[in-house]
Every structure is written in structure tokens, then in C-alpha cells.
N, CA, C and O of each residue as an XYZ file, in Angstrom:
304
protein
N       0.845     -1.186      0.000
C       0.000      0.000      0.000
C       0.885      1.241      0.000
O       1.917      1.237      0.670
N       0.522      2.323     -0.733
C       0.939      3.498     -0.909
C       0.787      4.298      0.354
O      -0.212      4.317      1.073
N       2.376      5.231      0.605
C       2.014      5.806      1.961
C       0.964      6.989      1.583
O       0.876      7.135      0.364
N       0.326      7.674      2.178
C      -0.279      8.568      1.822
C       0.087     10.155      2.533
O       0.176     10.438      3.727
N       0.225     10.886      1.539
C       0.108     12.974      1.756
C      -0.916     12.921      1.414
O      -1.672     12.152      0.820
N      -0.893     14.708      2.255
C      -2.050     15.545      2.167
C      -1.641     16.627      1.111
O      -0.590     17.267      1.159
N      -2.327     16.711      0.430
C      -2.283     17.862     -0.224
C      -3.721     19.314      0.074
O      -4.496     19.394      1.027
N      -3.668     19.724     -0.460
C      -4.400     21.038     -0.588
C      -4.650     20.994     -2.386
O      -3.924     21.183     -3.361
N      -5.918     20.677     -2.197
C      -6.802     20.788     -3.343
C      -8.249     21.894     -3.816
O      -9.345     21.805     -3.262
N      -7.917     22.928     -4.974
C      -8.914     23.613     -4.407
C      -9.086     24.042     -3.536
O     -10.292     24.262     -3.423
N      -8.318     24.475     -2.378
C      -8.658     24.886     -1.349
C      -9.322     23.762      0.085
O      -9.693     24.150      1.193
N      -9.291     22.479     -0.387
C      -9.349     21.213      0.437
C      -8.902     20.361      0.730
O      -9.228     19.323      0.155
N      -7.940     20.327      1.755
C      -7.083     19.016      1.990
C      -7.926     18.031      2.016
O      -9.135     17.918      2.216
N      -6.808     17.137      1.707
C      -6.994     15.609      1.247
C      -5.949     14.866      1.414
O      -4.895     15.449      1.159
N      -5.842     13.595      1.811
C      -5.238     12.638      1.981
C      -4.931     12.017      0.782
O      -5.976     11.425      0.509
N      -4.108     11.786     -0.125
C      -4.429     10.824     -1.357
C      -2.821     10.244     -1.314
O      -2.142     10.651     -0.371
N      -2.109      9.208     -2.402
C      -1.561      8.098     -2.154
C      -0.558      9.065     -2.754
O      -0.775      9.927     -3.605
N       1.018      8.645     -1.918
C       2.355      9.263     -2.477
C       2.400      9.512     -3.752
O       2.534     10.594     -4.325
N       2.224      7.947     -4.375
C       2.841      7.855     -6.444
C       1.326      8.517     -6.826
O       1.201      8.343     -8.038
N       0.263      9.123     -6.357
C      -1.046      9.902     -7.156
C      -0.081     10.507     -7.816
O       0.992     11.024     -7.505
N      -1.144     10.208     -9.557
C      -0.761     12.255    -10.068
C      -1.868     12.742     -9.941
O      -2.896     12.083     -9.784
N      -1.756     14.604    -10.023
C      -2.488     15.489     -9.941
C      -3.872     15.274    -10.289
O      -4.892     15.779     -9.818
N      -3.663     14.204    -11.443
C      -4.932     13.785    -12.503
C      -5.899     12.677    -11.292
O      -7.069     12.642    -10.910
N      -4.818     11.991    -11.047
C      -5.766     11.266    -10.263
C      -6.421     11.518     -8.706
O      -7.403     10.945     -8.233
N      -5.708     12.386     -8.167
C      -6.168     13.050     -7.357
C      -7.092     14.266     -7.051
O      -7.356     14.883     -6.019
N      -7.439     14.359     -8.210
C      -8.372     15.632     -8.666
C      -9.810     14.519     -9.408
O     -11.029     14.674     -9.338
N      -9.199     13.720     -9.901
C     -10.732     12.633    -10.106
C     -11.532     11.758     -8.565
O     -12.720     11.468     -8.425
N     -10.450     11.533     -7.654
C     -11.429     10.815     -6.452
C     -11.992     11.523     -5.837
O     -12.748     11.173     -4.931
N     -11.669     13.221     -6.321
C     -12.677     14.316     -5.591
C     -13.891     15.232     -6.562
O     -14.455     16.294     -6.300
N     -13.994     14.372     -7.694
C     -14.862     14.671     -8.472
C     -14.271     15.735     -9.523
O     -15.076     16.263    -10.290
N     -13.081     16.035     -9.591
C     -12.571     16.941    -10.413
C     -12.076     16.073    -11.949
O     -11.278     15.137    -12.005
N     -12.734     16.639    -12.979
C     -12.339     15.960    -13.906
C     -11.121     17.275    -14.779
O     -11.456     18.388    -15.184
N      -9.701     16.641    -14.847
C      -8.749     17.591    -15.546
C      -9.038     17.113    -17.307
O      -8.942     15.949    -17.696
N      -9.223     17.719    -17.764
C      -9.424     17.789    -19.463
C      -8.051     17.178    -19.633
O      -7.052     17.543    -19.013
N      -8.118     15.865    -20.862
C      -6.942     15.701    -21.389
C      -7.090     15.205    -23.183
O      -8.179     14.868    -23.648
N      -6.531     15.220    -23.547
C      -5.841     14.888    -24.741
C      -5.125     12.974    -25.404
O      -5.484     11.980    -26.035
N      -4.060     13.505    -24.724
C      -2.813     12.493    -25.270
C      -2.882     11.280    -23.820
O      -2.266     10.218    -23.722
N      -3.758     11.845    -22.924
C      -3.786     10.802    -21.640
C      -4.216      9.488    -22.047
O      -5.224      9.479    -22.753
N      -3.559      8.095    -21.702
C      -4.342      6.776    -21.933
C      -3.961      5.914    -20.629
O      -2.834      6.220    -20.241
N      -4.455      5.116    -19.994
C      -4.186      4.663    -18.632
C      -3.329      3.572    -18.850
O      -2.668      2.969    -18.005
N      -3.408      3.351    -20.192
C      -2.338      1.809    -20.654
C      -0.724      2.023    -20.959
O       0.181      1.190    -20.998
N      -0.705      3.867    -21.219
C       0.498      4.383    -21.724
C       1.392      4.784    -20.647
O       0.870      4.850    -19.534
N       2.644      5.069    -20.744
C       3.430      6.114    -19.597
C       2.852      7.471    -20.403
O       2.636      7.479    -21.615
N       2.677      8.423    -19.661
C       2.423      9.358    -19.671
C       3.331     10.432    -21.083
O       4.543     10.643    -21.110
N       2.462     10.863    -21.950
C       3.454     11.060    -23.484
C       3.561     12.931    -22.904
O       4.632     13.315    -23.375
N       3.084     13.799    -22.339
C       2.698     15.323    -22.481
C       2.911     15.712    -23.378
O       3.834     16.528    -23.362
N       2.310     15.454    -24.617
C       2.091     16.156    -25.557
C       1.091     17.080    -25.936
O       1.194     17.469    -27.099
N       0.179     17.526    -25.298
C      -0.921     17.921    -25.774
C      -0.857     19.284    -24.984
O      -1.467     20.269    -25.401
N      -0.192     19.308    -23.968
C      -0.716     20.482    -22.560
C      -2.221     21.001    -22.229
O      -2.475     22.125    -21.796
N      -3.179     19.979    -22.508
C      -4.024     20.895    -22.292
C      -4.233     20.133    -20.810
O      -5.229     20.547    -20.216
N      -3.368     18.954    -20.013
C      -3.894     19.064    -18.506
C      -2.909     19.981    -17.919
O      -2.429     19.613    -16.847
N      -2.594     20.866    -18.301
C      -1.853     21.670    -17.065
C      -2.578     22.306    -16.415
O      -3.576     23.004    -16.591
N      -1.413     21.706    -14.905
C      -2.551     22.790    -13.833
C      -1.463     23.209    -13.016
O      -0.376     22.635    -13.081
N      -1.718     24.366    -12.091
C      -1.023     25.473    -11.326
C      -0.795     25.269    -10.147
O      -1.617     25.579     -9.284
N       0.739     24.525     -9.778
C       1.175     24.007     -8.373
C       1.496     25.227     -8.104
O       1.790     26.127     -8.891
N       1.395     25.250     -6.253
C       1.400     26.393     -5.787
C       2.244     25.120     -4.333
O       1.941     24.066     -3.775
N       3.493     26.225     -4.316
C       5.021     25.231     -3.607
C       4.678     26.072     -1.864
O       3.976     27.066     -1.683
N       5.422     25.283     -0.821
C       6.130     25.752      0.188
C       5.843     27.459      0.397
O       4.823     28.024      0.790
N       7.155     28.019     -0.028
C       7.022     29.402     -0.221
C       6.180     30.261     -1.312
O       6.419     31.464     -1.421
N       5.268     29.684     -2.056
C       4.437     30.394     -2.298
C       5.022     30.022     -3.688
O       4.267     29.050     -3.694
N       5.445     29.948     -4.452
C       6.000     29.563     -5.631
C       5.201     28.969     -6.518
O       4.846     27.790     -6.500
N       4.899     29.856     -7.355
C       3.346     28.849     -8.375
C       4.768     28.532     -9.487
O       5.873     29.001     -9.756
N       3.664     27.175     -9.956
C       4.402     26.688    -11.163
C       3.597     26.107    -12.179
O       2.382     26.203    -12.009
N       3.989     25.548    -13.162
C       2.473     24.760    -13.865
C       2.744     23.492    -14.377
O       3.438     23.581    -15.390
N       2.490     22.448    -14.098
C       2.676     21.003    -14.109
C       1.932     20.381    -14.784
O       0.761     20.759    -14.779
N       2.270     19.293    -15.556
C       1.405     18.380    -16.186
C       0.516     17.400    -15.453
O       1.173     16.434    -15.063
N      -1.110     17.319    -15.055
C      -1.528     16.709    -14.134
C      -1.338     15.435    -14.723
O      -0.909     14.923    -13.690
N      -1.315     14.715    -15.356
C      -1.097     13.821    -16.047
C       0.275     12.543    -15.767
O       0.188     11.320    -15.878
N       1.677     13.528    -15.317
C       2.607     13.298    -15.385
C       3.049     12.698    -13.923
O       2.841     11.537    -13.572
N       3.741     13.774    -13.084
C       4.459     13.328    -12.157
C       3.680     13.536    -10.669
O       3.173     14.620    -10.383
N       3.646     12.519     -9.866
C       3.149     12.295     -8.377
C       3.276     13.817     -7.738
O       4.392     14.308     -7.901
N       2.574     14.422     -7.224
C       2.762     15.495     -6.448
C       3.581     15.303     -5.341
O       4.331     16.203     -4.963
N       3.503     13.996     -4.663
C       4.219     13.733     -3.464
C       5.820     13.796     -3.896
O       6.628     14.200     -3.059
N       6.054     13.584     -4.586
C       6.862     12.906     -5.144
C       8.331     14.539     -5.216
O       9.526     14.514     -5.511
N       7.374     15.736     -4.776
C       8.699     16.614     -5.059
C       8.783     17.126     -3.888
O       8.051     18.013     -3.448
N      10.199     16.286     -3.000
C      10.739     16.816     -1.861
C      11.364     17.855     -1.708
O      11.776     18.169     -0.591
């Protein structure tokens, strides 16, 4: 079993699993991210950008990430 973080979603923490991506952690809360080039059978291609969405870091640091791509937990 996956350890699990909290993130801040929308403005709502949540508990969801270390290796989540953004994508999937935004679907067990009813958030559907628009995608493209996404297939659940593939590694992840980002070609398309249309799931980007707007990480907001530690010190306040926005950035814009492929929800699609890499685990949120995942950046220490």
C-alpha cells in the first residue's frame, strides 16, 4: 500500500496516495482535468498540454505542471 500525503486541493485538503498524479487526485474528488494524449495503458506522453494545472510550492512559488505526469508527493 501506498504511503499517503495531504495535499491542498482547491482549497481542500486531502489525503491521497504518495505515487497519485495530480490527474488522479483531482478525479477521487470529483474533479475531472481535461486531457488529450492521456491513456491509462500508456506512460504518460505530455504532448498535448491541455492538462496543465497550477502548483502552488512551500514558499508560495506557483508553477504549472502536467496533471497527467508526475506524483505530487513525489517533489521533496
Amino acid at each position: 500500500m501506498s504511503e499517503k500525503v495531504k495535499i491542498t486541493l482547491n482549497g481542500k485538503e486531502i489525503d491521497v496516495p504518495r505515487d497519485a498524479t495530480i490527474r488522479e487526485a483531482a478525479k477521487s474528488q470529483g474533479i475531472e482535468i481535461p486531457t488529450f494524449c492521456f491513456d491509462d495503458r500508456l506512460k504518460a506522453y505530455t504532448s498535448c498540454f491541455l492538462c496543465v494545472v497550477e502548483v502552488e510550492g512551500e514558499e508560495h512559488d506557483t508553477r504549472l505542471q502536467y496533471g497527467c505526469e508526475s506524483g505530487h508527493g513525489n517533489q521533496d
